[in-house]
C-alpha positions as a LaTeX table, in Angstrom:
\begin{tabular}{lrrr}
\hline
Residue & $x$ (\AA) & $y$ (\AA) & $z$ (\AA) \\
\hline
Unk1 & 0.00 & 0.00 & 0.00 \\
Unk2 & 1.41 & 3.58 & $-1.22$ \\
Unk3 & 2.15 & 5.90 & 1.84 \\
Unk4 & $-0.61$ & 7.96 & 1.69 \\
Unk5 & $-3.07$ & 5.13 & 0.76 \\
Unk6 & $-2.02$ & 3.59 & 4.50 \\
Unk7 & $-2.40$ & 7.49 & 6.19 \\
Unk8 & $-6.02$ & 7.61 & 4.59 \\
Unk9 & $-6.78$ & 4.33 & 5.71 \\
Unk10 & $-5.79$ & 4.82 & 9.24 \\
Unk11 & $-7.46$ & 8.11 & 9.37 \\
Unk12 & $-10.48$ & 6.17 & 8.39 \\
Unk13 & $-10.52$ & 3.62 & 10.83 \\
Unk14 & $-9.54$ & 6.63 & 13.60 \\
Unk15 & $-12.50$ & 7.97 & 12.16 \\
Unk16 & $-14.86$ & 5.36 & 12.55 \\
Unk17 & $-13.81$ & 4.42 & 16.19 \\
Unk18 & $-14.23$ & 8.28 & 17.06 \\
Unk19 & $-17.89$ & 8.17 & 15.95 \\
Unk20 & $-18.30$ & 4.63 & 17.42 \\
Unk21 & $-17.44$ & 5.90 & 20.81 \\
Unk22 & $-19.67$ & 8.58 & 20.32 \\
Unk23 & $-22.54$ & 6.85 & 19.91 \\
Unk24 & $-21.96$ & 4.62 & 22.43 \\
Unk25 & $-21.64$ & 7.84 & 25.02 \\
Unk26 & $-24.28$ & 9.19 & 23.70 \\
Unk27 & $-26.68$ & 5.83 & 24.15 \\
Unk28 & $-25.00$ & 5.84 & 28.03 \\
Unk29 & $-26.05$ & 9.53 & 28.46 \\
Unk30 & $-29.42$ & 8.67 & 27.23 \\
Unk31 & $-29.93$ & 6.33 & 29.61 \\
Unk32 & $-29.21$ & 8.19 & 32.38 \\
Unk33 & $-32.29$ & 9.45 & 34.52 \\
Unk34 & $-32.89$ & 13.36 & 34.11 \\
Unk35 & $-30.54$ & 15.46 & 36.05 \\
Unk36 & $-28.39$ & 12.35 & 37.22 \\
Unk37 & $-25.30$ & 13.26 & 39.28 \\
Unk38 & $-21.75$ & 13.01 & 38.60 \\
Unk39 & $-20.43$ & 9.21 & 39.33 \\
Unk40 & $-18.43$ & 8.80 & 41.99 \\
Unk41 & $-19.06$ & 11.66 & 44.57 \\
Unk42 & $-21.70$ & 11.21 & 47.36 \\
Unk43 & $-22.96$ & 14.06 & 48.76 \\
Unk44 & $-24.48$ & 14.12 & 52.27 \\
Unk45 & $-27.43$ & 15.92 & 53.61 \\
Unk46 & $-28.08$ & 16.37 & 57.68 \\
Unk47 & $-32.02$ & 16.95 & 58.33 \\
Unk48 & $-32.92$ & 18.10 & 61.64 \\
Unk49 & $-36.83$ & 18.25 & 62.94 \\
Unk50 & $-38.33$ & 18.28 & 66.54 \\
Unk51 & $-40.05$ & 15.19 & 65.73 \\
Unk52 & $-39.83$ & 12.45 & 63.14 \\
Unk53 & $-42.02$ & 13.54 & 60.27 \\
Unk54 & $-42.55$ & 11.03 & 57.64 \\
Unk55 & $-44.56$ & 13.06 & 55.29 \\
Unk56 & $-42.13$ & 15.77 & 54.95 \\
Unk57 & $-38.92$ & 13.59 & 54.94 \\
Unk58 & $-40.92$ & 11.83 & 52.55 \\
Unk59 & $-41.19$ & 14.77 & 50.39 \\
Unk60 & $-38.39$ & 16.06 & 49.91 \\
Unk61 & $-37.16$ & 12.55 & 49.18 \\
Unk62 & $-39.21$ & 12.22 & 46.35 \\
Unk63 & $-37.77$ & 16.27 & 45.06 \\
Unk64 & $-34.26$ & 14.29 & 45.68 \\
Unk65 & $-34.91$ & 11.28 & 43.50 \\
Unk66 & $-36.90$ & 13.74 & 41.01 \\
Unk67 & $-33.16$ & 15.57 & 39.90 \\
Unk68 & $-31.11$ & 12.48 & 40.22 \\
Unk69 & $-29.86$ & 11.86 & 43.67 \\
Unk70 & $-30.53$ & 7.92 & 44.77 \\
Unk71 & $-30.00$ & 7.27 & 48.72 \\
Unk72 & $-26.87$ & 4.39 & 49.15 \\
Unk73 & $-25.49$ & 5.67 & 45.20 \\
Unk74 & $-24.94$ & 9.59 & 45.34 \\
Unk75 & $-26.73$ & 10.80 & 48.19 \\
Unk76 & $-26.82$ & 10.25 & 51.89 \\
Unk77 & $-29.21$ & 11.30 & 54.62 \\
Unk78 & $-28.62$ & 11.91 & 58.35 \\
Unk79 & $-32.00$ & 12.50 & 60.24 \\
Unk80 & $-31.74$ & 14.11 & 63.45 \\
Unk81 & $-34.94$ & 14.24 & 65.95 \\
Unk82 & $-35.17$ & 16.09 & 69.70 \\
Unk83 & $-38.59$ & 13.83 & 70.02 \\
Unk84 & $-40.68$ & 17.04 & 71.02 \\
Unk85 & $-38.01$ & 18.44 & 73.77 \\
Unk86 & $-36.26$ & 21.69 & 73.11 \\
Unk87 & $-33.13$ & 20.70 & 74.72 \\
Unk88 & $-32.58$ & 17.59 & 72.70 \\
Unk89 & $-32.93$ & 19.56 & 69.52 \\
Unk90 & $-30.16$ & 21.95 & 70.18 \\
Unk91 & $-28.25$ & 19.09 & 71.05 \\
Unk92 & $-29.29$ & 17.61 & 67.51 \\
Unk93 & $-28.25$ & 20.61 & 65.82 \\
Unk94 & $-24.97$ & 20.62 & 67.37 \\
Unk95 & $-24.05$ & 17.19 & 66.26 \\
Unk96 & $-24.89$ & 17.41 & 62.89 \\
Unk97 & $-22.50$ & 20.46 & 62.86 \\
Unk98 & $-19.68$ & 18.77 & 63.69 \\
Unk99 & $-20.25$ & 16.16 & 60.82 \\
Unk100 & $-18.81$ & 16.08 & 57.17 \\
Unk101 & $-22.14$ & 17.40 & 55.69 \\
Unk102 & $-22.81$ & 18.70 & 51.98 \\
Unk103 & $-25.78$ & 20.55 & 53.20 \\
Unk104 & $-28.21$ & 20.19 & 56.39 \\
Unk105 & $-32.48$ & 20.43 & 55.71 \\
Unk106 & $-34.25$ & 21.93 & 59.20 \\
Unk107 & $-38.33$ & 21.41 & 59.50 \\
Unk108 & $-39.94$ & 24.12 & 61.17 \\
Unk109 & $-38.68$ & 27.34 & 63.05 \\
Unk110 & $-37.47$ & 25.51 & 65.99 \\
Unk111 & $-35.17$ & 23.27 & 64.26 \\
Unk112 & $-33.92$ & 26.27 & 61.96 \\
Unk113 & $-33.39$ & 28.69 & 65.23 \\
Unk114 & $-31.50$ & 25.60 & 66.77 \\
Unk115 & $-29.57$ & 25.06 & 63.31 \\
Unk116 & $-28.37$ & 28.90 & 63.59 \\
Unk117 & $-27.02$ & 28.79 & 66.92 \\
Unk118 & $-25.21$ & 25.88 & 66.34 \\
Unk119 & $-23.64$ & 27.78 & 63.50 \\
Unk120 & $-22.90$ & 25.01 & 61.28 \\
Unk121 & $-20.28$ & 25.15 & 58.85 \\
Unk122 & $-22.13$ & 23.35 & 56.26 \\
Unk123 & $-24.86$ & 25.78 & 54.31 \\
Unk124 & $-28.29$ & 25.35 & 55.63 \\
Unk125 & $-32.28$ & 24.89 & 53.61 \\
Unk126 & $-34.91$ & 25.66 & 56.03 \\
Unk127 & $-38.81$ & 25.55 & 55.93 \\
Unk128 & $-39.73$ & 27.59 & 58.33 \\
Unk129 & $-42.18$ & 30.68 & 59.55 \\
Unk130 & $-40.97$ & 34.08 & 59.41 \\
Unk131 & $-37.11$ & 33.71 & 59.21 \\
Unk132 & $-36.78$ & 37.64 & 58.24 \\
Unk133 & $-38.89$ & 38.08 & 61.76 \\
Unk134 & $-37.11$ & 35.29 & 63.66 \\
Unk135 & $-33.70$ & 37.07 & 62.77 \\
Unk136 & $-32.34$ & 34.32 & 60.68 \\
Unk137 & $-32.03$ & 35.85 & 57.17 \\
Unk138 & $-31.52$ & 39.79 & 56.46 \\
Unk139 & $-34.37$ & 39.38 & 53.87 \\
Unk140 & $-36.54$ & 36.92 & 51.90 \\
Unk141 & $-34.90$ & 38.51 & 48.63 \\
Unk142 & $-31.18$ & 38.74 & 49.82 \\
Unk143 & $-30.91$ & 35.96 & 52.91 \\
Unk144 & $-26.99$ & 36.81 & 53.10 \\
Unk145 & $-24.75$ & 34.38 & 54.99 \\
Unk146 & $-25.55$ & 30.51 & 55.10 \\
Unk147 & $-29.53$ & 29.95 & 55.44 \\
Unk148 & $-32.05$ & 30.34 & 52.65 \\
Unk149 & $-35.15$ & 28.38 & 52.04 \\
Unk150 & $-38.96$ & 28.79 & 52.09 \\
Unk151 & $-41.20$ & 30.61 & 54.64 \\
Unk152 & $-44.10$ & 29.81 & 55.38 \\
Unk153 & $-45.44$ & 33.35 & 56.87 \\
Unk154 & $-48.40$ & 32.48 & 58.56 \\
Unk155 & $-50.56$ & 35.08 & 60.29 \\
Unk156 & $-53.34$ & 35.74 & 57.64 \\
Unk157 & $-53.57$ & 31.81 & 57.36 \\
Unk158 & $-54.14$ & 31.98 & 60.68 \\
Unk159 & $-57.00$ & 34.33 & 60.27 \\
Unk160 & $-58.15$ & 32.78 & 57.48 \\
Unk161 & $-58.56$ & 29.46 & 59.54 \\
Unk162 & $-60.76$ & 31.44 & 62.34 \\
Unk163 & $-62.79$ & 32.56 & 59.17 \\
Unk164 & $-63.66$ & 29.03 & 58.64 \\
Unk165 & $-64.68$ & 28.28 & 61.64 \\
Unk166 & $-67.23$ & 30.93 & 61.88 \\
Unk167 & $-68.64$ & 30.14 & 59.27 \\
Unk168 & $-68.78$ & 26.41 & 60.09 \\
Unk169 & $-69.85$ & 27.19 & 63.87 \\
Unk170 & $-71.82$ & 30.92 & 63.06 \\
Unk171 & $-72.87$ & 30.55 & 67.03 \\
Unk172 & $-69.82$ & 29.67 & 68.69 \\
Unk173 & $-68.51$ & 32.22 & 70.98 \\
Unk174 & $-64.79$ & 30.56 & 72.40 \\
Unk175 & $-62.18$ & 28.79 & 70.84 \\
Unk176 & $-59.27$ & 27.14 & 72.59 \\
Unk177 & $-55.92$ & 28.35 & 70.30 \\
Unk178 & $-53.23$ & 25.56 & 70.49 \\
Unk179 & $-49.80$ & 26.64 & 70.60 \\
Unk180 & $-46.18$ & 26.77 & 72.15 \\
Unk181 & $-44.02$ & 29.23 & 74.19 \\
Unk182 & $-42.60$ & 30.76 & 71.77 \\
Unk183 & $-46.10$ & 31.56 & 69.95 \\
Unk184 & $-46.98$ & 34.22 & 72.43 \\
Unk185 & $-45.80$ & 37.59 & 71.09 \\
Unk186 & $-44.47$ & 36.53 & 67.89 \\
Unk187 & $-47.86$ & 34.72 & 66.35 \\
Unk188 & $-50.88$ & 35.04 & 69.47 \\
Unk189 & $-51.16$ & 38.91 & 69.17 \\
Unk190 & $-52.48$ & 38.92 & 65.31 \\
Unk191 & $-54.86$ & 35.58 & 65.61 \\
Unk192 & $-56.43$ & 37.38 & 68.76 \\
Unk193 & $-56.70$ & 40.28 & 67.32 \\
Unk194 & $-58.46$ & 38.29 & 64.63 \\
Unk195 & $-60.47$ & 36.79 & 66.61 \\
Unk196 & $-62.04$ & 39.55 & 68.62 \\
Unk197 & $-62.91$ & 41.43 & 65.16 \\
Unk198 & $-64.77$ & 37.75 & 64.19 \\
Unk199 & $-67.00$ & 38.30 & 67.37 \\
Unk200 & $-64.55$ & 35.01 & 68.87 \\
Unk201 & $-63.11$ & 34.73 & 72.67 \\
Unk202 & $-59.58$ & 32.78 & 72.70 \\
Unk203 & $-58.10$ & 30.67 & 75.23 \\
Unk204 & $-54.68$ & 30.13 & 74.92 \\
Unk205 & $-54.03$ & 26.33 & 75.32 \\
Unk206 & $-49.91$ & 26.53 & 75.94 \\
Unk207 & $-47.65$ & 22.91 & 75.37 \\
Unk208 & $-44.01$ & 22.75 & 75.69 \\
Unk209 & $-43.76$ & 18.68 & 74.40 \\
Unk210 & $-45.97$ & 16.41 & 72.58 \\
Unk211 & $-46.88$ & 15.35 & 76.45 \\
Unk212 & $-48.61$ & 18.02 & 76.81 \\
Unk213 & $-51.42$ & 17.88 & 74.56 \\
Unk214 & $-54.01$ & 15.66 & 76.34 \\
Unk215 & $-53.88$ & 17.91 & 79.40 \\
Unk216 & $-54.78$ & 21.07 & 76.72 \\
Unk217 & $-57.44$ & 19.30 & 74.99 \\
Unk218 & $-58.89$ & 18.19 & 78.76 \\
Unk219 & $-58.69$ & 22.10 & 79.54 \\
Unk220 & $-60.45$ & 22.84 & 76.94 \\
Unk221 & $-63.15$ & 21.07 & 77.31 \\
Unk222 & $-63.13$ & 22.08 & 81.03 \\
Unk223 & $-63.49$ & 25.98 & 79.33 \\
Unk224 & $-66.49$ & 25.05 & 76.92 \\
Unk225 & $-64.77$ & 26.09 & 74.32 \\
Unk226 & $-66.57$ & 25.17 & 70.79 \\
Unk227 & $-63.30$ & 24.45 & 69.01 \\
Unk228 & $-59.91$ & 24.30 & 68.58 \\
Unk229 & $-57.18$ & 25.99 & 66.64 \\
Unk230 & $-53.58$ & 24.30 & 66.61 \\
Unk231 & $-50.94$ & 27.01 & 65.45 \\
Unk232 & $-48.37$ & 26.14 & 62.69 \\
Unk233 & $-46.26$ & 24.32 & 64.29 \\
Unk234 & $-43.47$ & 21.20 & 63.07 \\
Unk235 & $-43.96$ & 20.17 & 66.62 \\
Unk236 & $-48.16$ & 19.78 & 66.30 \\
Unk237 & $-47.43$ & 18.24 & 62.67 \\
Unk238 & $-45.04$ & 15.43 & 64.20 \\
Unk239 & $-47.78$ & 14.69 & 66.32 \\
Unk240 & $-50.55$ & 15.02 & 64.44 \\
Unk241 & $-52.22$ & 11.51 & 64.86 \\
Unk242 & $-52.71$ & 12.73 & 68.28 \\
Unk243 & $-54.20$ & 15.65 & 67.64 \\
Unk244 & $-56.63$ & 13.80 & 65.74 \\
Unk245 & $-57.22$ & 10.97 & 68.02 \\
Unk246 & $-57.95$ & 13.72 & 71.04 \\
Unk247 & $-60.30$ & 16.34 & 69.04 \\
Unk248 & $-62.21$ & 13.25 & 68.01 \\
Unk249 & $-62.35$ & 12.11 & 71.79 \\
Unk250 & $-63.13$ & 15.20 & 73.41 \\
Unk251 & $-65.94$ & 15.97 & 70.71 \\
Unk252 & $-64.34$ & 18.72 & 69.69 \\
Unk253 & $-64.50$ & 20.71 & 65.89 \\
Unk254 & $-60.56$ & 21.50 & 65.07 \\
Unk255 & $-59.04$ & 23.22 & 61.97 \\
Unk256 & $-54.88$ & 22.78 & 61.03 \\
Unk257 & $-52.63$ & 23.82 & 59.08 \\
Unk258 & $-52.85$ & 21.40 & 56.31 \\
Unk259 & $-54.52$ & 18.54 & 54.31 \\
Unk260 & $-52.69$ & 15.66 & 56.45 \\
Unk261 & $-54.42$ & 16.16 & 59.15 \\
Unk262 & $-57.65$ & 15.93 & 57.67 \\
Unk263 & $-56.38$ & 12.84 & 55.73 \\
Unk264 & $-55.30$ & 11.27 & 59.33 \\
Unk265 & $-58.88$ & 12.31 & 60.15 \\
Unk266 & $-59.27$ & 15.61 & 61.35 \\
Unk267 & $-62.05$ & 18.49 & 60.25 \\
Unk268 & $-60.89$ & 20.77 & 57.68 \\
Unk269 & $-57.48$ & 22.36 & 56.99 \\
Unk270 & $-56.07$ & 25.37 & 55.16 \\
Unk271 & $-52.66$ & 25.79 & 54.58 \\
Unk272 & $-50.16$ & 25.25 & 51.50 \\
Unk273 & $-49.21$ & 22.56 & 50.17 \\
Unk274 & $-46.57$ & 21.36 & 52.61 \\
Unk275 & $-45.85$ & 18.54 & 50.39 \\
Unk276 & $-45.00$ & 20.57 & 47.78 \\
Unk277 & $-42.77$ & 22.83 & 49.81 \\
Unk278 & $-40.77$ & 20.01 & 50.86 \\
Unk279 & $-40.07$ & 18.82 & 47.29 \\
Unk280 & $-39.14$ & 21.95 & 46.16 \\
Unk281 & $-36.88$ & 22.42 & 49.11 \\
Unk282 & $-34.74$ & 19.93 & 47.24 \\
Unk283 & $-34.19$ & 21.85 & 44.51 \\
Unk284 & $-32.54$ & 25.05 & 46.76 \\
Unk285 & $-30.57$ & 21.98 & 47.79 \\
Unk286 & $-29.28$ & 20.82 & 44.21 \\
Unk287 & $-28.72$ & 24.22 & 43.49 \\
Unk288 & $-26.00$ & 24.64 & 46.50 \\
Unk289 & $-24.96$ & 21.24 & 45.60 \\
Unk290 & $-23.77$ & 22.59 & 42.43 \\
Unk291 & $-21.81$ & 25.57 & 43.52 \\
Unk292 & $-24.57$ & 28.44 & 43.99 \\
Unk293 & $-24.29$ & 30.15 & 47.48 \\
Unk294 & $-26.85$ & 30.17 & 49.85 \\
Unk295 & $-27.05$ & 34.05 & 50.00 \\
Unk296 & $-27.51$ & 34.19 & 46.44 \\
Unk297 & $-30.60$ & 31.56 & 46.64 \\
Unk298 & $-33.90$ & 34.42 & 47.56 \\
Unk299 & $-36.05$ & 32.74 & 50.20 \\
Unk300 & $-39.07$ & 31.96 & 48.74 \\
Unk301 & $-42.89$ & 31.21 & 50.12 \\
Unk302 & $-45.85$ & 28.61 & 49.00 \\
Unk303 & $-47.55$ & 28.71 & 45.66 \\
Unk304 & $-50.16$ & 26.47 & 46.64 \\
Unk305 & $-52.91$ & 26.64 & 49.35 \\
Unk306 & $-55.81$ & 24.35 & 50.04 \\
Unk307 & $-58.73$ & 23.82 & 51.60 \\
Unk308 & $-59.44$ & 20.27 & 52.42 \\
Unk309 & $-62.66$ & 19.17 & 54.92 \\
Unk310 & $-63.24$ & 15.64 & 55.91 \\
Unk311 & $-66.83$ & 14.89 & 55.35 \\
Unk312 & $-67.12$ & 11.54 & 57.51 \\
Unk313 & $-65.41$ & 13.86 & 60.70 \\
Unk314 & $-68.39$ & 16.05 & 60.48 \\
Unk315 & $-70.76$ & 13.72 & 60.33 \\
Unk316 & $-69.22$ & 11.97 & 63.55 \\
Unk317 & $-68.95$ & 15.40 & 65.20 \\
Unk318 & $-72.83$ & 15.98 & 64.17 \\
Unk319 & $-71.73$ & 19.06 & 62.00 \\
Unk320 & $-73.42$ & 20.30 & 58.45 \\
Unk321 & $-70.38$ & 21.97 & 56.52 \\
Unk322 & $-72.29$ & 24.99 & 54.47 \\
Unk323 & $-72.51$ & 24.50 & 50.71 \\
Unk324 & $-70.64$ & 27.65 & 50.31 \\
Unk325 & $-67.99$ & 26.15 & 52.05 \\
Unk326 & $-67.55$ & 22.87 & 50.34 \\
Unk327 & $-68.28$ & 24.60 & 46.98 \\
Unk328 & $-64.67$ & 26.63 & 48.06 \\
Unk329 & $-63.06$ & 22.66 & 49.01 \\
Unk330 & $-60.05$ & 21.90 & 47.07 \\
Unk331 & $-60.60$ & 18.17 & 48.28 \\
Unk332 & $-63.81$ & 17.04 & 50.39 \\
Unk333 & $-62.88$ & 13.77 & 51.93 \\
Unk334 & $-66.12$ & 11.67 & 51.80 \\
\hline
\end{tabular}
């Protein structure tokens, strides 16, 4: 074969194995799931809640899987609980500090407050109430430093729940508002104020642990009080089979912040879409994953809300739900 015969030929065959490998590549890439991570690096991710929370956790396991990262291949996740008790949590918070972490994920104020002072060196995605209020981010548009995440800024929903009960209960006079220490100026002030304007009477039903809660439901039946409010609360929401189990035992109408506890049984709910929140909370964390800074991320709030009433509960509690009211239902639980 003449010299440049054989250089031809071998550029051929480089040729063809080029375009061979390419396809192949490209078949692997294909193959991939959406948004799959890089092989070989494992990334983990501290959560820290007062209470074990399956929903949530749940949640923003599913927002995980959704861009690619599969627990035991990429991604690793180290839950952290204070079972209801304030100390504990800190104490939570301060261990997951001092680990290796990519990122930690706090549910609810407490657990983000907690996550703060333990100053963790690790950048931190919070769902939370007011963190702009609470002191934890400068402000929703620029959080600065290491916390971003989504608020959940509750006082008109709040409100908005007292509406519903007035017009579910037009004769009641006193409601029993469940909430927690730390409620009292920040949240109390507005719902009373509320309250008094919707012709109601509050009675401020304090817990500190998930212990609590029988003895508040027992005062408040003690009161007369026609129903209950819980406040927003992570705490309430890790218990909120209990909730459920004493409103339906003490007789006694309750409204919460969202559609699980109507699904586990309760009343009526209106709230966002917590779900939702928590799978989207996954993205802020794919986003730092990737190299974005935390103070760069704007804290955002809920796109959804719902109103979800549990037909068979007010039947049991011998209550008609008004037409106008169901007609308004994103769900009505028959």
């Amino acid at each position: 074969m003449r010299p440049n015969a054989a250089r031809d030929h071998h550029r051929m065959i480089a040729g063809r194995r080029a375009l061979l490998l390419s396809l192949a590549l490209g078949l692997v890439c294909a193959s991939s799931p959406a948004g799959a991570q890089p092989a070989g690096k494992t990334y983990r991710i501290g959560w820290l809640a007062p209470g074990a929370n399956p929903d949530n956790l749940g949640a923003f396991r599913a927002g995980l899987r959704a861009l690619g990262y599969l627990e035991g291949q990429n991604v690793v996740l180290e839950p952290r609980y204070a079972e209801g008790r304030d100390e504990q949590l800190l104490a939570a918070a301060t261990a997951l500090s001092r680990s290796n972490l990519d990122v930690v994920v706090t549910d609810g104020s407490v657990a983000t407050a907690a996550m703060k002072q333990a100053a963790p060196a690790a950048a931190v995605v919070f769902v939370s109430g007011d963190p702009v209020a609470m002191g934890l981010v400068s402000s929703l548009s620029r959080p600065g430093g290491a916390m971003t995440g989504f608020a959940i800024i509750s006082t008109e929903l709040n409100v908005k729940r007292l509406e519903l009960l007035r017009e579910t209960l037009p004769r009641a006079t006193r409601l029993g508002i469940l909430h927690e220490p730390r409620h009292r100026k920040s949240i109390l002030p507005a719902i009373e104020a509320g309250a008094r304007t919707l012709g109601f009477q509050l009675m401020r039903l304090e817990v500190r642990t998930a212990g609590n809660l029988e003895g508040a439901f027992a005062a408040a039946v003690k009161e007369r009080v026609a129903a209950v409010v819980p406040v927003a609360s992570a705490l309430f929401h890790a218990e909120k089979q209990q909730l459920v189990s004493l409103a339906a035992k003490h007789h006694l109408p309750t409204v919460y912040e969202n559609r699980a506890f109507v699904e586990a049984g309760g009343l009526m709910s209106y709230g966002p879409d917590v779900a939702d929140v928590f799978r989207r909370a996954a993205t802020h964390v794919d986003r730092i994953l990737k190299g974005t800074r935390p103070a760069d991320l704007p804290v955002e709030q809920p796109t959804k809300f719902e109103l979800v009433i549990n037909q068979r509960t007010a039947r049991a509690l011998g209550l008609t739900i008004p037409n106008a009211l169901l007609l308004q239902a994103d769900r009505v639980i028959e």
